[in-house]
C-alpha positions as CSV (number, residue, x, y, z in Angstrom):
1,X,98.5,159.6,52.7
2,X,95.0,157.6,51.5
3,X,92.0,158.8,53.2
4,X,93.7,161.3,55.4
5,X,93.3,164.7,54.4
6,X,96.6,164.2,54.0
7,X,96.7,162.2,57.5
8,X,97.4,163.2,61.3
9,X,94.0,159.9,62.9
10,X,85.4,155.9,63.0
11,X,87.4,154.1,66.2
12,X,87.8,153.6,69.8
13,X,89.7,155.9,71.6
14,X,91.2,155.8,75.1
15,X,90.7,158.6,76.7
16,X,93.6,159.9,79.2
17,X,91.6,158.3,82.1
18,X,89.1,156.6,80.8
19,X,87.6,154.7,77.4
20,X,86.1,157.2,75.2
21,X,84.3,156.0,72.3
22,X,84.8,158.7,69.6
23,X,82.1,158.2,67.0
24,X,79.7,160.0,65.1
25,X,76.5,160.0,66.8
26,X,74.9,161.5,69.6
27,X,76.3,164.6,68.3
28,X,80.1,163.7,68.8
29,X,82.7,165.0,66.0
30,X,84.2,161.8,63.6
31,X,87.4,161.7,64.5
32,X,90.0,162.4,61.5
33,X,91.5,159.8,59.7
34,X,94.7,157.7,59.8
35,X,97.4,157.8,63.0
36,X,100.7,159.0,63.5
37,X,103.7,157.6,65.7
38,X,106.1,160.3,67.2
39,X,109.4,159.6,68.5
40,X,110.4,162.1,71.3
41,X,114.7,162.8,70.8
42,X,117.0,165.3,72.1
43,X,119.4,166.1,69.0
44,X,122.8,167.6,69.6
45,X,122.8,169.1,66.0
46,X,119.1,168.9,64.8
47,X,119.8,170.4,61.2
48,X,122.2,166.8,61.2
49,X,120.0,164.8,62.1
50,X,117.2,165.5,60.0
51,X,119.5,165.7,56.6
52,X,120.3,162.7,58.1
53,X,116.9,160.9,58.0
54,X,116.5,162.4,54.7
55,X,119.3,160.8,53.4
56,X,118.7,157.4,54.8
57,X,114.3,156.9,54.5
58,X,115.0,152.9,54.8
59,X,113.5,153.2,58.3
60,X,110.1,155.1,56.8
61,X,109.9,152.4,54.3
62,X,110.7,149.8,56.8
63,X,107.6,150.7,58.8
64,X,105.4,150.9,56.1
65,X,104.9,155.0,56.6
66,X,102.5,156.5,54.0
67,X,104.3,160.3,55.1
68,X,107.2,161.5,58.1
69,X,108.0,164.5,59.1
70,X,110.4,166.6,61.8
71,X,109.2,169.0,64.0
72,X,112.0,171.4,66.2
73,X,110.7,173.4,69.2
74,X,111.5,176.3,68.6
75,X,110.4,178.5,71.7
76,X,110.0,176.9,75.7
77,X,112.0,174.1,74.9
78,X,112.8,171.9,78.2
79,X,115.7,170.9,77.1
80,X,118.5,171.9,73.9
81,X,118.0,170.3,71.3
82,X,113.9,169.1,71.8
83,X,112.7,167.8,68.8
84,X,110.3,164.7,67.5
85,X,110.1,162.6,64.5
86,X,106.6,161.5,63.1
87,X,105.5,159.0,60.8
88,X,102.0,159.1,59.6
89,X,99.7,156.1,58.8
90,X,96.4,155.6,57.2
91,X,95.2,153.5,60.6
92,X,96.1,152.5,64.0
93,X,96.1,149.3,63.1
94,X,99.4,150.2,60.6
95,X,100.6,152.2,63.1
96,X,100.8,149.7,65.7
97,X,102.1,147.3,63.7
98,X,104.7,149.7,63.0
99,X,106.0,149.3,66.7
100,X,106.9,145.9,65.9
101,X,108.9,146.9,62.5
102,X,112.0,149.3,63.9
103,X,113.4,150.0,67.7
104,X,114.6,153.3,67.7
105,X,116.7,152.2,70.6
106,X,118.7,150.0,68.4
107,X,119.2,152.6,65.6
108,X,122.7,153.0,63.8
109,X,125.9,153.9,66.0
110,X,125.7,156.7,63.8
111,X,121.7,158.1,64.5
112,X,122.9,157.4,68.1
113,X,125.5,159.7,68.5
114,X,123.6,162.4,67.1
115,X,120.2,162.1,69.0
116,X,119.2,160.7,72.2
117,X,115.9,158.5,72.5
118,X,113.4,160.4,75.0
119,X,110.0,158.2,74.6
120,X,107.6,157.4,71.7
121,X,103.7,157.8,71.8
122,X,101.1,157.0,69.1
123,X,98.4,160.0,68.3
124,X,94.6,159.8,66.9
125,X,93.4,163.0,65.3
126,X,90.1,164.1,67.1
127,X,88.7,166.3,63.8
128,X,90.1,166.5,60.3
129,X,93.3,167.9,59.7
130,X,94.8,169.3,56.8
131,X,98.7,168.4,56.7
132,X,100.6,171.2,55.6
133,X,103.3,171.6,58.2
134,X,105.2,174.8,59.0
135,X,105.1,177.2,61.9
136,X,103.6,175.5,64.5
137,X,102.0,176.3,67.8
138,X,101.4,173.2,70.3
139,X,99.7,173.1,73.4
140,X,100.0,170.2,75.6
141,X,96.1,170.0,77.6
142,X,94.6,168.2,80.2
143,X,91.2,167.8,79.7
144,X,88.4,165.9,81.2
145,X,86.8,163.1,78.8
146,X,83.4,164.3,79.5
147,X,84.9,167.5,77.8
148,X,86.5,166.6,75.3
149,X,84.0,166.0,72.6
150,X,82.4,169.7,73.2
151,X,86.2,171.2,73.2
152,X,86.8,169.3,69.7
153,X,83.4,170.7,68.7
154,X,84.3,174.7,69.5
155,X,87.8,173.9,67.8
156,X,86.0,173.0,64.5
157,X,84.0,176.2,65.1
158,X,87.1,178.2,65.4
159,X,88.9,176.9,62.6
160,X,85.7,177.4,60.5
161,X,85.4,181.5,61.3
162,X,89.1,181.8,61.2
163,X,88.8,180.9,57.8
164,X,86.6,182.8,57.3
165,X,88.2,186.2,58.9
166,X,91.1,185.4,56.2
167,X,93.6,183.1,57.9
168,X,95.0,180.1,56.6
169,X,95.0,178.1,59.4
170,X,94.8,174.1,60.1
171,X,93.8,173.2,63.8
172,X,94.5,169.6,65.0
173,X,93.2,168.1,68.4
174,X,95.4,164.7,68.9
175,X,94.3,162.2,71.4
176,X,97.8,160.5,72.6
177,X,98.0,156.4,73.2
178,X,100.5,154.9,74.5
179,X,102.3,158.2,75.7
180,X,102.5,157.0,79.4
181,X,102.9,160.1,81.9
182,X,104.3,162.2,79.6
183,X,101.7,163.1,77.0
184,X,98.0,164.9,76.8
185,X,96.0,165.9,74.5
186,X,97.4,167.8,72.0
187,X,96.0,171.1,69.9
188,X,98.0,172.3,67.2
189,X,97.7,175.3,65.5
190,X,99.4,175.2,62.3
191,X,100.3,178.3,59.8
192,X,102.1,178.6,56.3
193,X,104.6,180.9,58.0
194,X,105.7,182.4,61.6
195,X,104.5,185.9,60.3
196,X,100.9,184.6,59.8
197,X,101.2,183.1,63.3
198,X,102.0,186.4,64.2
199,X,99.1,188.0,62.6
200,X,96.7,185.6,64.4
201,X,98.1,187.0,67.7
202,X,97.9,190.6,66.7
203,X,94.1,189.6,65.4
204,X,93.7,187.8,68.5
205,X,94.9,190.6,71.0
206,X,93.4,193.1,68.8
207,X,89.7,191.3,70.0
208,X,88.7,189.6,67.2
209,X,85.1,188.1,67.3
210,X,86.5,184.8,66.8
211,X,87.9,185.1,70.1
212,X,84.7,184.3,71.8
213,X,84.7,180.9,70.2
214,X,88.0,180.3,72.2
215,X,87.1,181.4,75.7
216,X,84.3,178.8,75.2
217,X,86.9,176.3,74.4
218,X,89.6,176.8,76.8
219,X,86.8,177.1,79.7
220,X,86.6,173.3,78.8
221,X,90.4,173.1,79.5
222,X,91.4,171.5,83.2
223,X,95.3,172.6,82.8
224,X,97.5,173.9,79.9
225,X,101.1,172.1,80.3
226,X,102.7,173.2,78.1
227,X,102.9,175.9,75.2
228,X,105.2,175.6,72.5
229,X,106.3,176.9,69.0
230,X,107.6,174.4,66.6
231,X,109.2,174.5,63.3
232,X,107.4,171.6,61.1
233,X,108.7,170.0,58.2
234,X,107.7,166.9,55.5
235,X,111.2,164.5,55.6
236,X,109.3,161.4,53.8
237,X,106.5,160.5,51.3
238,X,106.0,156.7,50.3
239,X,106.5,156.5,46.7
């Protein structure tokens, strides 16, 4: 994906209550590049499902998708079967156009037997992000726009020394449009495997210094909502 270090999204973005203009100046992080669109299903076989959006990319080519993907929750699912497709873009301008390309809603008899159409939301990356998906830890955040620009900061921080201290590590902080009631901001956590996930955790509870860095963060954090695992996957590249 062009200009995206390889995507997931300098513009305006709406904040969840308010306009907030993301920019760089006045000491504000440039937001990443590109924008995604994720399509929120509950799959009754999701192994199907994605060999079955493998098989068929005509939708991802349909929209105009420079990369899609597949990601499974894996631990404090709400309900069997939570998963979400998402197709990246290199702009929100391509992405919105993309809502006027395909209706998930009127998908093949086949995709809807399998799955079951939950919601879609569009996502604009807050800092660069590296896309190498895999083992996956999400959580869902309220936070205050007068916040957020000093949370993104200590995340870029934290990625930075975690680096450092020898993880391999992407962190993504997603600014949701369009997600209605259901979606925050996200921060994602992303690792090459579960067991380096796990190390992070043992590093973490083991009091790493980089764990400073996070209390700083999180004391900008109104309400966690949720706190998930996810299993991550590339399912499309444009040719």
């Amino acid at each position: 994906m062009k200009n995206i270090i390889l995507v997931i999204l300098v513009a305006l973005v709406f904040g969840t209550s308010s306009p907030f203009v993301f920019g760089d100046h006045h000491g504000q992080v440039p937001a990443g590049d590109g924008a995604f669109v994720a399509l929120m299903v509950k799959a009754s076989d999701t192994d199907a499902y994605i060999q079955m959006l493998k098989d068929n990319p005509a939708p991802f080519k349909a929209i105009g998708s420079s990369v899609a993907g597949a990601c499974v929750t894996k631990t404090g699912a709400d309900y069997p079967g939570q998963m979400f497709i998402w197709n990246g873009f290199d702009s929100m301008e391509q992405a919105m156009a993309a809502t006027d390309k395909y209706d998930a809603n009127k998908a093949t008899a086949e995709l809807s037997a399998i799955r079951e159409v939950q919601y879609n939301v569009m996502f604009k990356p807050l800092k660069a992000f590296d896309l190498a998906p895999n083992s996956e830890r999400l959580w869902r955040l309220k936070i205050s726009p007068s916040n957020l620009n000093g949370f993104v900061k200590k995340i870029v921080q934290l990625e930075s020394v975690m680096r450092e201290d020898g993880h391999n590590v992407n962190i993504g902080v997603f600014q949701p449009i369009g997600g209605g009631s259901h979606e925050t901001i996200h921060l994602r956590a992303v690792s090459p495997t579960y067991a380096e996930s796990g190390k992070i955790l043992d590093d973490a509870f083991g009091g790493a210094e980089w764990m400073s860095i996070w209390a700083e963060a999180t004391a900008l954090v109104d309400e966690v909502v949720s706190d998930n695992f996810e299993q991550c996957q590339v399912i499309y590249t444009a040719e």
